[in-house]
N, C-alpha and C positions, 0 to 999 in steps of 0.2 A: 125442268129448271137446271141440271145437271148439266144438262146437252146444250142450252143454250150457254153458258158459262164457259164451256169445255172450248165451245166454240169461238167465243171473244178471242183466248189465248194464242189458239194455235192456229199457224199459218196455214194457207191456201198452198197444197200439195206442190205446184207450177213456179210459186215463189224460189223456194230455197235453189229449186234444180236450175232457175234462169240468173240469181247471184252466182253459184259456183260457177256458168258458164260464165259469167262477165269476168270472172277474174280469171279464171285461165287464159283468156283471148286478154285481159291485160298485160298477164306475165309473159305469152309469148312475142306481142307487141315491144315488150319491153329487153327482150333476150334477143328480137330482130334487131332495134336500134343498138344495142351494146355489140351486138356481130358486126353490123354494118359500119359503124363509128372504128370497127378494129379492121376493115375492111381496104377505107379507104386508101386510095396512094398517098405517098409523101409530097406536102408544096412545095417543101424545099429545094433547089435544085441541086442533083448529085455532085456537083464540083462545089456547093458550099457548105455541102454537107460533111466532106472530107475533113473542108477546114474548119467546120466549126467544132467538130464532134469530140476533141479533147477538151476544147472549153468548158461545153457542153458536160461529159462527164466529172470532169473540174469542178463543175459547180454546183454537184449535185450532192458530190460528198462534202464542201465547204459549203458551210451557210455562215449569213451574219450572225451575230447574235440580238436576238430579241431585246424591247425596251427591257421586257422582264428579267431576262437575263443579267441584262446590264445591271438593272438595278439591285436582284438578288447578289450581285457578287459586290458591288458600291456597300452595301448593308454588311456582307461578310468580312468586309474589312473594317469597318466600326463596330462589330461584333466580335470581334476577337478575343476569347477570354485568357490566352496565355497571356498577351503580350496588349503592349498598349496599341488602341485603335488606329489604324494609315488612314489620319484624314487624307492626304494628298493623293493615293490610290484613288480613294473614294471618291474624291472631288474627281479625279481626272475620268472616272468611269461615267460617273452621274454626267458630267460635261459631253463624255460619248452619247452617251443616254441622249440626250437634249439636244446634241447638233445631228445625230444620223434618225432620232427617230421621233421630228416635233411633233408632229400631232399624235404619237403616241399615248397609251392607257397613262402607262407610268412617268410619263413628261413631268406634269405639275405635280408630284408628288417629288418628282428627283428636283426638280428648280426649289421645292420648297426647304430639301434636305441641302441642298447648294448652298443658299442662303443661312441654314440654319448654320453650316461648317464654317459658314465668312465670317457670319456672327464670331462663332466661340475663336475664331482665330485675331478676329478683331478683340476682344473680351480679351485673351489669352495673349495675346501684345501688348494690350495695355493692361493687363495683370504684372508680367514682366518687367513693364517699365518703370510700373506703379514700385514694385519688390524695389529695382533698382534705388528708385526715388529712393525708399525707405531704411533700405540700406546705408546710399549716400547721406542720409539727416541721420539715422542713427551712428553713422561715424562721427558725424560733425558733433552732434551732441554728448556722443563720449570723450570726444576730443575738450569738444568747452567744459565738460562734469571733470575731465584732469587739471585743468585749467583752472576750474575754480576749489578745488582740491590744492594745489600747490599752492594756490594764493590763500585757503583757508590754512593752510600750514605753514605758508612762511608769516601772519596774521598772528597764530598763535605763538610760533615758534616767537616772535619779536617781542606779543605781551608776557611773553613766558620769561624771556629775559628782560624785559621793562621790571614785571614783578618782582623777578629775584633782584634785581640789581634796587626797586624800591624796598622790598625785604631787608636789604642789607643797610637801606640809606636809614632805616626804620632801627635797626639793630643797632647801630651807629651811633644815630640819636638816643637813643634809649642810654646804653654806655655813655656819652657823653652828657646827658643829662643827671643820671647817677654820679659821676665824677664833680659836676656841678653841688649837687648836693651834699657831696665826700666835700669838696673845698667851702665851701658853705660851714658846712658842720665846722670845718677846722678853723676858717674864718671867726667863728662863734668862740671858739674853745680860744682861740686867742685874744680874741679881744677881751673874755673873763679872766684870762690870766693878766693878762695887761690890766687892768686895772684894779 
């Protein structure tokens, strides 16, 4: 029972020895084409190869930059924690974003941030203009709050001398009414003497 078990598991001697040789015979299949691939001549023909060959190295050390790129340094400019965020930077990076690289990863994501900077700068205009407004009616309404200030003062000021001046018309009568009554009295007193 041992032997038969033993046997299920373990491969047939011939196996293992004919996988290592398939892979050897792949890897050197595959070390001929990399030889051979480094083999061949150049298509180019040598008179344009002259010319092109600074271009050529020119443009091996300059690369564009990636949508990612783009867009990582578009976000480091609204991420700014010293100083306030360069929407305009960032607008103008994201717009690079968008026109050199449309079908790009990060396209719709940088169109979304576009839109989201038009927003707050539309917001952010008419925040401004609104302040303005606010401004311009809080002057006018300080101006009319003096306005009806000088007029509640010269209002008072005028019953304030209406008053006095009836105070005094009142002070007047009062004395002249006592006086009436003083010549009353004497009136009296004379007329018992007189008779």
């Amino acid at each position: 029972m041992e032997k038969s078990a033993r046997a299920k598991w373990t491969k047939p001697a011939g196996t293992g020895r004919a996988l290592a040789g398939i892979r050897r015979l792949a890897a050197v299949f595959m070390i001929a084409a990399l030889l051979g691939g480094c083999a061949t001549k150049s298509v180019i023909p040598p008179a344009e190869t002259s010319a092109r060959a600074p271009e050529t190295v020119g443009n091996l050390f300059k690369t564009e930059p990636s949508d990612r790129d783009l867009f990582e340094e578009a976000l480091s400019y609204l991420s700014n924690q010293q100083k306030e965020p360069n929407y305009k930077e960032a607008r103008l990076r994201l717009e690079k974003l968008v026109r050199e690289h449309p079908d790009g990863k990060w396209t719709p994501a940088a169109g979304a941030v576009i839109a989201c900077i038009q927003k707050m700068a539309e917001l952010q205009n008419q925040l401004r203009l609104d302040k303005q407004r606010a401004q311009n009616d809080h002057g006018k309404l300080a101006r009319e709050m003096e306005g009806l200030r000088d007029g509640i003062r010269q209002t008072e000021e005028k019953y304030s001398a209406e008053l006095i001046r009836l105070q005094q018309e009142n002070e007047q009568l009062k004395k002249d009414i006592q006086q009436l009554k003083n010549l009353e009295i004497q009136l009296e007193k004379r007329e018992k003497m007189l008779r």
